[in-house]
Each structure stands twice: as structure tokens, then as C-alpha cells.
DRENTIBA-299689 format. One line per 10 residues: number of its first residue (from 1); for each residue x, z, y of C-alpha. Coordinates in Angstrom, 2 decimals. Example, Ala and Ser with C-alpha at 12.3 -4.5 7.8 and 13.67 -1.06 7.14 Angstrom:
! DRENTIBA-299689
1	12.30 7.80 -4.50  13.67 7.14 -1.06
! end
This chain:
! DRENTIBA-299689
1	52.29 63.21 6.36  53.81 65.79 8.79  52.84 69.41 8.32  52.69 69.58 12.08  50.51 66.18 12.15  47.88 67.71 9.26  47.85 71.03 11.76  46.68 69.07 14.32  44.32 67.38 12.76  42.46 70.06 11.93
11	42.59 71.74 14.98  40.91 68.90 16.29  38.15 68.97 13.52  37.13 72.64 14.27  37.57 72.79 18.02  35.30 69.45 17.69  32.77 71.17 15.37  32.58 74.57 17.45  32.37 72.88 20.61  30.06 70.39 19.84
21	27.96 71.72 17.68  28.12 75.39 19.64  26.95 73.44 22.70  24.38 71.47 21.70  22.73 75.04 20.04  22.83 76.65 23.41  21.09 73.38 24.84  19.02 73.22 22.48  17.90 76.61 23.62  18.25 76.10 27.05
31	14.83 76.96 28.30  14.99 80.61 26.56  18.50 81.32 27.75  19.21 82.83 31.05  22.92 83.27 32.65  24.48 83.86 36.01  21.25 83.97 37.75  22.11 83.69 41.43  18.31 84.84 42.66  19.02 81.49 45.01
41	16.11 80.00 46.98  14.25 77.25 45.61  16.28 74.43 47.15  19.50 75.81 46.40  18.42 76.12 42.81  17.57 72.52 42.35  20.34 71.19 44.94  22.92 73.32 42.19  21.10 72.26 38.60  21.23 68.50 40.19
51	25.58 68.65 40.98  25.99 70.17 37.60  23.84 67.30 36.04  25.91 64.79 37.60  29.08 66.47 36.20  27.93 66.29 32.64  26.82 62.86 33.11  30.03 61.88 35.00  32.03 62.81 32.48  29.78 62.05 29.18
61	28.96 58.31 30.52  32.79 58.08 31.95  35.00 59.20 29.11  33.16 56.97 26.89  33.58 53.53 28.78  35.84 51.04 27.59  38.43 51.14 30.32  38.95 54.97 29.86  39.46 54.88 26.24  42.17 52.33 26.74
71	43.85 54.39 29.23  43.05 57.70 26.73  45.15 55.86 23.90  48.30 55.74 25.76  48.48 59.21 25.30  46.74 60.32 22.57  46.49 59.08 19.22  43.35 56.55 18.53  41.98 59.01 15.43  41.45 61.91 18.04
81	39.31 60.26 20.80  35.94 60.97 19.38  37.72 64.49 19.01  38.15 64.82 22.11  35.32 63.35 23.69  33.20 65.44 21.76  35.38 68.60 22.76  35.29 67.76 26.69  31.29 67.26 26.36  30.91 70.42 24.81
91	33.08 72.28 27.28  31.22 70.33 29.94  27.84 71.21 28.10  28.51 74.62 27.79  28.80 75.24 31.29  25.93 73.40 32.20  23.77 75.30 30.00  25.45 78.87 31.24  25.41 78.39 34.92  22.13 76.66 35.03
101	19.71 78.21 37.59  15.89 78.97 36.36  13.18 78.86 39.04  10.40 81.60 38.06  7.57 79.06 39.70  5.31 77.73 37.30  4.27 74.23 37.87  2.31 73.63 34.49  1.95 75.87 32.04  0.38 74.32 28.78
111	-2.14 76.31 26.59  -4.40 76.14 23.75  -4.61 72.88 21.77  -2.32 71.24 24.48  0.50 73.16 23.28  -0.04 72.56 19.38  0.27 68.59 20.75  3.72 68.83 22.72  5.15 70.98 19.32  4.00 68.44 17.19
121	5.51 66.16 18.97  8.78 67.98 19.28  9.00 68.36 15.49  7.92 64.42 15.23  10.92 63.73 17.24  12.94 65.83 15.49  12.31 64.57 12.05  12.38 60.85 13.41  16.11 61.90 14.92  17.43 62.79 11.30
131	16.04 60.06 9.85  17.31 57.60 12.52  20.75 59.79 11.90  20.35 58.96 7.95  20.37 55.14 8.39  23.36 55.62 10.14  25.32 57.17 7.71  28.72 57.42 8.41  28.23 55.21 11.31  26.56 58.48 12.95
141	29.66 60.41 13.96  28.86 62.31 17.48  31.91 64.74 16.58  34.21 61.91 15.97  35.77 63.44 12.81  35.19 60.23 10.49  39.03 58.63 11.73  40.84 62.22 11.70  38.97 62.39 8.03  39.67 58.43 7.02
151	43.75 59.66 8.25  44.01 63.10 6.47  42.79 61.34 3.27  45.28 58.67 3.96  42.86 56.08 3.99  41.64 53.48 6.57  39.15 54.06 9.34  36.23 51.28 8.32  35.34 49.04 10.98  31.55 49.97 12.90
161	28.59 47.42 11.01  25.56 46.45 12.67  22.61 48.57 11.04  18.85 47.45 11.91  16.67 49.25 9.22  14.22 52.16 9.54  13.55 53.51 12.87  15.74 50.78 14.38  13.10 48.33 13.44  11.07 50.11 15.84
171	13.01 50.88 19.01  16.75 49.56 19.50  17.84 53.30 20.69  15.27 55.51 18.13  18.03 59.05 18.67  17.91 58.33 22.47  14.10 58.37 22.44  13.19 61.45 19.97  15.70 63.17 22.56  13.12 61.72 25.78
181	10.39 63.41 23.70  11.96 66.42 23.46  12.61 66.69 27.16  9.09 66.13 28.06  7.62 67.87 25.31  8.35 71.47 26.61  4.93 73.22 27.24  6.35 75.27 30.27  7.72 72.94 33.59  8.92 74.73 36.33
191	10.52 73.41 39.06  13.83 73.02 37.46  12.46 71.48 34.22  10.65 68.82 36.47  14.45 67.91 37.79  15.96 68.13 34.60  13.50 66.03 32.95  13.71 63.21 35.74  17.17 63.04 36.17  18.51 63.41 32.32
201	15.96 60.84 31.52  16.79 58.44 34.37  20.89 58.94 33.26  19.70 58.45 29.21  18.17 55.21 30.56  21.11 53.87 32.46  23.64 55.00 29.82  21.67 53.13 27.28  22.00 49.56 29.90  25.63 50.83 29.87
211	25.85 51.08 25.98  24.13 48.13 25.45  27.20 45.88 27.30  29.14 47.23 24.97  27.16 46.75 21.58  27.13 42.99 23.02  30.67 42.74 23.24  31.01 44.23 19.70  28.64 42.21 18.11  27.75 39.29 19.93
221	24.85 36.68 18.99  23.68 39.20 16.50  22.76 42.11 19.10  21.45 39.71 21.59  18.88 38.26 19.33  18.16 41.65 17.87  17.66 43.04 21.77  15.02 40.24 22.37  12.99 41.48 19.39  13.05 44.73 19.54
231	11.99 47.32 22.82  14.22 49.46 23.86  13.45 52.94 23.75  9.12 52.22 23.71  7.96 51.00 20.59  4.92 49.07 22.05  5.88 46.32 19.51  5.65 48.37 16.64  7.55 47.45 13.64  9.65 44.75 13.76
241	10.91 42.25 11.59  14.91 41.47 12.16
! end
């Protein structure tokens, strides 16, 4: 292998891991973070946190469609498009997060045994998302290292298995929903936590539909019969036997 080809591999890897993981940090602390506070009125606030939602999900749902990832691999090489996506989401993340505008109006503030509730929640989710992670295994990649990995080792990329165990016997899209919880979960909603709530939850809902064409396409008879068993993001079945 190329020294030049190894170099840019791992470029890819880090620029992936600082990006992606620095940006989903900074989100994760959104709601304690303040930048570039503009001192806008309430309706510019929420018309501006609304256009930059639509710009993250614009270009998270977009560069991750079929069609676009055909057109991607004509000039790139197929190992690097996880990469890549995962480096354009956290550039696109990161602004988000830093030019986000913060209403100071106080819609509901939670207190008391309320607030021990919504935390325990929060850390349910959490736990639930690392264990829904875990079943993945490898199959969990959201930095899409595992082919630049699989090509540095000189080995071959192993092709995506369908996985229905753990939380997955509960809800088809278990990492989608701990991340729902987490929205709603924060004790504080101001008016700009109302629209971020509503609209990342509406686009979480329609990327799943989205997903879901494609996890048909991938794996036919086996994820149609699996989708009529098991809810989607609810688990109002409860466990379910696949």
C-alpha cells in the first residue's frame, strides 16, 4: 500500500473521530452552552434555530440517500464515505450547536420529584443506547472507520447482517428512540427547546420511513416480516419474538 494512500487514511480516521465525536459533545451539551447570542426578538430566534435545523437535516438525511452515495463514489473512494459523511455532519453539527439562539422565556420549568423522573429517564435512555450500540457490534459504525480499518489491515470490508436481538426485539429503531427520550426529557423548555423538540423529532421520524426503504431493499422478505412484528420506535408490544 501507498505511503500517500495509508496518510490519507488516517487523516480521514481522525478528522472523522474529532469531528464527530467533538460535535456530538457540544450537542450533547447544547442546552448549557451559549454562543453568538444575537439578543434577537422572539420570532427571529425561532424563525433562525428552525433554517439551521433544516440545514442539518438537509444535509444528514441527503448525503446518506442512495442516489448521493452513488454519485459520492465517482469521486471518492467507497472506504471513505462513512468518513466523510460523518465529517460533513459534524461540521454541519458544530455550527448548529454554536450559532444556535437561546430564548430566556421559560415555558416549563420542572422541579422537585418531576425532575428526578425526566433524569432517570435520560440515564434509562442512555444505558438502553449502549446496549442497543453493543448488539450491534461492528455493525454500529456512526464514524464510518470500520472500511478505512478493514483496508489499512488489508483485509475485506464484511458485508452488513441483519441483527434482531436485545433491544431490537422491542422497538425496530431502539438508538433512534433513547435519542426521542433524551430530547423530551430536558427539565427546562423554553421556547426554543419546544421547536427543537418538535421539529428534530418530526425529521427522526421521517428519516426513520426514509431508512426503512432502504433496510427493505437490503434485506428483503426478512425486514418486511420483522417490520410487521415489531413497532417502530413505541414499544407498546413489548418484547417480541422474531
Amino acid at each position: 500500500m501507498k505511503k500517500s494512500t495509508r496518510m490519507l487514511d488516517h487523516a480521514m480516521i481522525v478528522l472523522a473521530v474529532v469531528l464527530g465525536v467533538g460535535s456530538v459533545a457540544l450537542f450533547a451539551a447544547m442546552g448549557s452552552l451559549s454562543f453568538a447570542q444575537r439578543g434577537w426578538p422572539e420570532s427571529g430566534i425561532l424563525a433562525w434555530d428552525a433554517a439551521l435545523s433544516f440545514v442539518f437535516f438537509l444535509q444528514h438525511s441527503g448525503m446518506v440517500r442512495r442516489r448521493f452515495r452513488a454519485r459520492l463514489a465517482t469521486v471518492i473512494a467507497p472506504r471513505h464515505q462513512g468518513a466523510v459523511y460523518a465529517i460533513a455532519s459534524g461540521v454541519v453539527l458544530t455550527l448548529v450547536v454554536v450559532l444556535w439562539q437561546r430564548s430566556e422565556t421559560h415555558l416549563l420549568v420542572l422541579e422537585g420529584a418531576p425532575v428526578w423522573i425526566a433524569r432517570g429517564c435520560a440515564v434509562l435512555a442512555v444505558a438502553i443506547f449502549v446496549r442497543s450500540a453493543f448488539v450491534l457490534g461492528s455493525l454500529f459504525d456512526p464514524l464510518g472507520l470500520v472500511p478505512i480499518k478493514a483496508h489499512l489491515r488489508g483485509t475485506s470490508d464484511r458485508p452488513s447482517t441483519f441483527v434482531v436481538k436485545g433491544p431490537y426485539r422491542w422497538v425496530r429503531h431502539p438508538l433512534y428512540s433513547c435519542i426521542l427520550v433524551l430530547f423530551w426529557s430536558n427539565p427546562d423548555l423554553t421556547p426554543d427547546r419546544l421547536l427543537f423538540n418538535l421539529l428534530w423529532t418530526a425529521w427522526i421520524c421521517v428519516a426513520t420511513v426514509l431508512e426503512e426503504a432502504d433496510l427493505v431493499a437490503d434485506f428483503g422478505d426478512a425486514y418486511r416480516d420483522y417490520r410487521r412484528k415489531v413497532p417502530m420506535l413505541i414499544p407498546w408490544r413489548g418484547r417480541v419474538a422474531v
